[in-house]
C-alpha positions in Angstrom: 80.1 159.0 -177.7 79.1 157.0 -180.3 79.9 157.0 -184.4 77.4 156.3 -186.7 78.8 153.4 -188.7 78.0 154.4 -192.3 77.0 151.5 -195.2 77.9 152.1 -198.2 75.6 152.4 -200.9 74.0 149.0 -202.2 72.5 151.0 -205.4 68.3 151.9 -204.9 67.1 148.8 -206.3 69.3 146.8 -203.6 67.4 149.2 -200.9 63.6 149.1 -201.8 64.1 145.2 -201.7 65.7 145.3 -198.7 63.0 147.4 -196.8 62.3 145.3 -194.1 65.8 145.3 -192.6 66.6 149.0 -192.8 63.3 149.1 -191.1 64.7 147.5 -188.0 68.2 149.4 -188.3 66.3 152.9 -188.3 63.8 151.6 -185.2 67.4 150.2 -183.2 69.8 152.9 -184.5 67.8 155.9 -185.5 69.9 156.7 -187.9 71.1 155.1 -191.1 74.0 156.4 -193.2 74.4 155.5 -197.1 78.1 156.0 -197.6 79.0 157.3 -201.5 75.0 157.5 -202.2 76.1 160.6 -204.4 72.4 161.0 -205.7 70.0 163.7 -207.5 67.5 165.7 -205.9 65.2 163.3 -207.9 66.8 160.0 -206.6 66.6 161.5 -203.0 62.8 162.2 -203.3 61.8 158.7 -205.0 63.7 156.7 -201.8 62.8 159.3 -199.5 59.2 158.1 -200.6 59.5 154.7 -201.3 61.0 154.6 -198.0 57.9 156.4 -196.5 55.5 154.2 -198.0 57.3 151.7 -196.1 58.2 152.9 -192.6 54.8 155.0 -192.1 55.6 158.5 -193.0 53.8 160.8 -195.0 55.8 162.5 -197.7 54.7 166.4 -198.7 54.6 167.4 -202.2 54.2 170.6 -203.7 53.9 171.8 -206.9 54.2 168.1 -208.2 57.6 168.0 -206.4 58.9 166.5 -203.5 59.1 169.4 -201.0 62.5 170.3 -199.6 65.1 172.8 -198.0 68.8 173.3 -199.3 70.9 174.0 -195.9 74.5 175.4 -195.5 73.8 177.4 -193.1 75.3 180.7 -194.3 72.7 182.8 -191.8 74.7 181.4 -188.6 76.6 183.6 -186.6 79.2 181.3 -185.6 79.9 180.1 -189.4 83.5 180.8 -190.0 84.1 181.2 -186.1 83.4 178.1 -184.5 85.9 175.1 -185.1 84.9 171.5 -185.4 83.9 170.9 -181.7 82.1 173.7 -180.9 78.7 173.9 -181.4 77.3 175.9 -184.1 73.6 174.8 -185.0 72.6 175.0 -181.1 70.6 171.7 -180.4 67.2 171.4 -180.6 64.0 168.7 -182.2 62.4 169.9 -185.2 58.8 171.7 -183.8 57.4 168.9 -181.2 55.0 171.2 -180.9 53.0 170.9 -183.8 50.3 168.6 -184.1 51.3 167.0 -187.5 54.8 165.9 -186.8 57.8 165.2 -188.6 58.3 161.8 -187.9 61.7 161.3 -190.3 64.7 163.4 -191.8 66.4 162.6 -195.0 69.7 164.5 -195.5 71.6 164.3 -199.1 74.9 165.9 -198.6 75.4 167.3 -201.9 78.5 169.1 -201.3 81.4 168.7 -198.6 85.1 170.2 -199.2 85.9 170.5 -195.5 87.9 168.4 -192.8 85.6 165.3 -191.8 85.7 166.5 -188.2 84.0 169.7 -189.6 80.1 169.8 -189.5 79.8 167.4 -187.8 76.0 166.3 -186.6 75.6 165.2 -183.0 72.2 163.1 -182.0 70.4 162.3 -178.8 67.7 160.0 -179.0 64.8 161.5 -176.4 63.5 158.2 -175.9 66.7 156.9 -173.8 66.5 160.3 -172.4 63.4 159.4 -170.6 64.2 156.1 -169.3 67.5 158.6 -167.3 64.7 160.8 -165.5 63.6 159.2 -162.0 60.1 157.6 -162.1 58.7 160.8 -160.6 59.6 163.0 -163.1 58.4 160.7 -166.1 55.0 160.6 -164.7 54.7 164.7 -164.1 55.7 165.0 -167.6 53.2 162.2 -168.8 50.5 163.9 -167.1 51.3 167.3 -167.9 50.5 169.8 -170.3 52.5 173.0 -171.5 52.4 176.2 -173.8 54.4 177.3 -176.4 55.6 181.1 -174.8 56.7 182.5 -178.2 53.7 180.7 -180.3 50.8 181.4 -178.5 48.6 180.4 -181.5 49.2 176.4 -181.1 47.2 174.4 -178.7 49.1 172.9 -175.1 50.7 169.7 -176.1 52.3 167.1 -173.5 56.2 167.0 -173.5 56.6 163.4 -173.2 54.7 161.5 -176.3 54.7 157.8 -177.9 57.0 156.7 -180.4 55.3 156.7 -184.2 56.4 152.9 -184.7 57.4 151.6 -181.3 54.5 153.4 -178.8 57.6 153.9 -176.5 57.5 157.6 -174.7 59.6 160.0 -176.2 60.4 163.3 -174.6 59.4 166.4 -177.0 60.9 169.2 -176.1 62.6 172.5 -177.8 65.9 173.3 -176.4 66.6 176.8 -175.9 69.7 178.4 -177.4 70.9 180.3 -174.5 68.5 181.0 -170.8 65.3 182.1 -172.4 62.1 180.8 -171.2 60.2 178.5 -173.9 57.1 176.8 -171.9 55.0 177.3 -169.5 53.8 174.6 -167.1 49.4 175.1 -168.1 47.7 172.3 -166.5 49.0 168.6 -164.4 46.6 165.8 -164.2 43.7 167.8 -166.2 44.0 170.7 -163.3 45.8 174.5 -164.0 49.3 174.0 -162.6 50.4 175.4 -159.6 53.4 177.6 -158.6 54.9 174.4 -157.3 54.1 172.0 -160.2 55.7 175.2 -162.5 58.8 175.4 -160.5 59.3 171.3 -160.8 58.8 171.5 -164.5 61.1 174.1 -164.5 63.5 171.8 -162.5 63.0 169.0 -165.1 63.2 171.6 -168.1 67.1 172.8 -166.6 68.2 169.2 -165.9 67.1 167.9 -169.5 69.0 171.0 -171.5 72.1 170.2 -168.8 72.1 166.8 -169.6 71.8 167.0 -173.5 74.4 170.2 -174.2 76.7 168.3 -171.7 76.8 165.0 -171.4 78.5 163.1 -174.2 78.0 159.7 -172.7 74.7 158.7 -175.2 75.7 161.6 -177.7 75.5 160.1 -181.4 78.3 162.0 -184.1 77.9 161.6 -187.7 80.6 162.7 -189.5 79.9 163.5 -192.7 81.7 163.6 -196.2 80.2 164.0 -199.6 77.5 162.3 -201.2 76.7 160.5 -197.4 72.9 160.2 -197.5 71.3 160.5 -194.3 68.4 158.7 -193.1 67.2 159.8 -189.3 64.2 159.0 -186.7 63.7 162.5 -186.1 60.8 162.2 -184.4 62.7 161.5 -181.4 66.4 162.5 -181.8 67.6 165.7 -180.6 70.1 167.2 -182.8 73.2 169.6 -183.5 76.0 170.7 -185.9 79.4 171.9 -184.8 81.5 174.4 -186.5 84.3 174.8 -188.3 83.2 175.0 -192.0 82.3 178.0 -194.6 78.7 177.7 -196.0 80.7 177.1 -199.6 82.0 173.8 -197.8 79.0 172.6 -196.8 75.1 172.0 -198.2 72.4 169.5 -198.1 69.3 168.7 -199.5 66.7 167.8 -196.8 63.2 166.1 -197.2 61.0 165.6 -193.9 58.5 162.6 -193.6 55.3 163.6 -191.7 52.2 161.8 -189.3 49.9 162.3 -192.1 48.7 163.9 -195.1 47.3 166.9 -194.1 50.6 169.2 -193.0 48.8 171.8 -190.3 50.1 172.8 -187.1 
């Protein structure tokens, strides 16, 4: 595993003038980590944007506000049950199905009383996952289109898609939380699949939930203590939160950064 090496906080001014270079960090990390940012929902949404204006995200406002979500999680079963290594928030990527995406995450951790090795977030970024999936498998996926089971309103997308910033291929792909069946295998190489072709997806689909709910070797661990602000490519990382926190431990303000202006599905 790997820690997330937090910086601490330069002060905004210090940031927007130094655009260029967290740039780079978030393209070769994925993930950048202002230690003692300690700021306001107002703060949050002018870097979260000035930020966007930068990197190539689109930021969603409504009502003349920056939109966002306050998150402690209090409508998890395992809150109060799990402990600090189990996972709680199973993982998963934030709706690779939909065809504006969120390219980018910002997390303000407004309040943490807990143990450091509480809530803890663990990362996976999907683009390494595809360079670990023989040559044979990278190409079904590239040529393959699949269905949302459980939305059957959004168009087939592909499950292996180019990076926002570098063009390199990313896999995109929901995790499921226990064995229930999320895609459906509709057409390879611009033909309807075949019972075969559905059973090797299948066989990809098993070994990539295996790999990322298992293996540790590539797994990413923030841990997190109050007034971190959180910056993450979550275009392409993978992502979940252990246990062993109270929802009045933990909460966050989060903002995503979309592909474009128009925010349809």
């Amino acid at each position: 595993m790997k820690y997330v090496e937090p910086i601490e906080f330069p002060g905004m001014e210090e940031v927007i003038n130094n655009l260029d270079y967290y740039k780079d960090k978030l393209i070769n990390e994925s993930i950048i980590v202002f230690r003692n940012a300690n700021l306001t929902y107002e703060e949050q949404s002018y870097l979260h944007k000035a930020m966007g204006e930068y990197f190539g995200w689109y930021t969603y406002v409504r009502d003349q506000k920056v939109d966002r979500y306050i998150e402690n999680h209090e409508t998890r079963k395992l809150v109060n049950l799990s402990n600090g290594d189990d996972v709680m928030v199973p993982w998963h990527m934030e709706f690779p199905e939909y065809q504006t995406s969120i390219l980018a995450g910002t997390w303000n951790m407004m309040k943490f009383t807990t143990d450091s090795e509480n809530g803890k977030t663990y990362f996976l970024d999907s683009g390494l996952l595809y360079t670990l999936l023989p040559e044979e498998w990278q190409d079904f996926l590239s040529n393959s289109l699949i269905e949302v089971i459980y939305r059957k309103d959004l168009k087939p997308y592909s499950p292996i898609a180019q990076h926002w910033i570098t063009k390199q291929p990313v896999v995109r792909l929901m995790l499921p939380e226990k064995d229930e069946t999320l895609y459906s295998l509709v057409s390879y190489n611009g033909q309807p699949a075949t019972i075969e072709q559905r059973e090797l997806f299948n066989e990809i689909f098993v070994w990539i939930c295996d790999y990322v709910k298992n293996n540790d070797e590539n797994r990413i661990v923030h841990r997190w203590q109050q007034g971190d602000l959180l910056f993450s490519d979550i275009f392409k990382l993978m992502h979940a939160v252990t246990g062993g926190f109270s929802p009045e431990d933990r909460e966050f303000i989060g903002i995503w950064g979309y592909s474009g202006s128009d925010i349809g599905r």
